[in-house]
N, C-alpha and C positions, 0 to 999 in steps of 0.2 A: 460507429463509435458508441462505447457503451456510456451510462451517465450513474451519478453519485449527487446528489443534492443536487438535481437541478442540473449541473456542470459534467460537460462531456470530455472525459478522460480516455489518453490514450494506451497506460500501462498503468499495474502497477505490479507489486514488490512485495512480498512476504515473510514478516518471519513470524518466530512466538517469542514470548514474553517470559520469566524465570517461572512462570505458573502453567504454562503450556496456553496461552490465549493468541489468538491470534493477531498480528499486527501488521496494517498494510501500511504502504508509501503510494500515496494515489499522483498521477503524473497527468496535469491538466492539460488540454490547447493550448488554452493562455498562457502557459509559462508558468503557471504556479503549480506548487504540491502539498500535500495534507497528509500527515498522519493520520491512521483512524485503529482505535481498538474495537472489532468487531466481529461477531458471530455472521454478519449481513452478508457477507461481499461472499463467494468462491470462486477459486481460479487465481492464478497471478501467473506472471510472465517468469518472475526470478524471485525464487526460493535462499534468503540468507540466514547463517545458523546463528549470529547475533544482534540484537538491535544496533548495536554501533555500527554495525555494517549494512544496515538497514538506513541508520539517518544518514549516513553516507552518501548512500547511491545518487546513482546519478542518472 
């Protein structure tokens, strides 16, 4: 499992923002999930072309 603040996550989710920035949906153990705007992270599991479909996921 990789980790993000300490918290080991087991997916997440990307899209970009109207600026072209990137935007993940990080998907915890515990059951929670975090948005994060960042340069940090590469990789994601599933690529979406809008943020609404981004806060969506599941």
């Amino acid at each position: 499992m990789d980790k993000w603040k300490g918290k080991e996550y087991y997916k997440k989710h990307k899209a970009n923002d109207i600026n072209g920035n990137p935007v993940y949906k990080i998907f915890y153990c515990d059951g929670t999930t975090e948005i994060v705007r960042t340069y940090r992270l590469s990789g994601y599991d599933k690529y979406y072309h809008s943020l609404s479909g981004l806060y969506k996921s599941k």
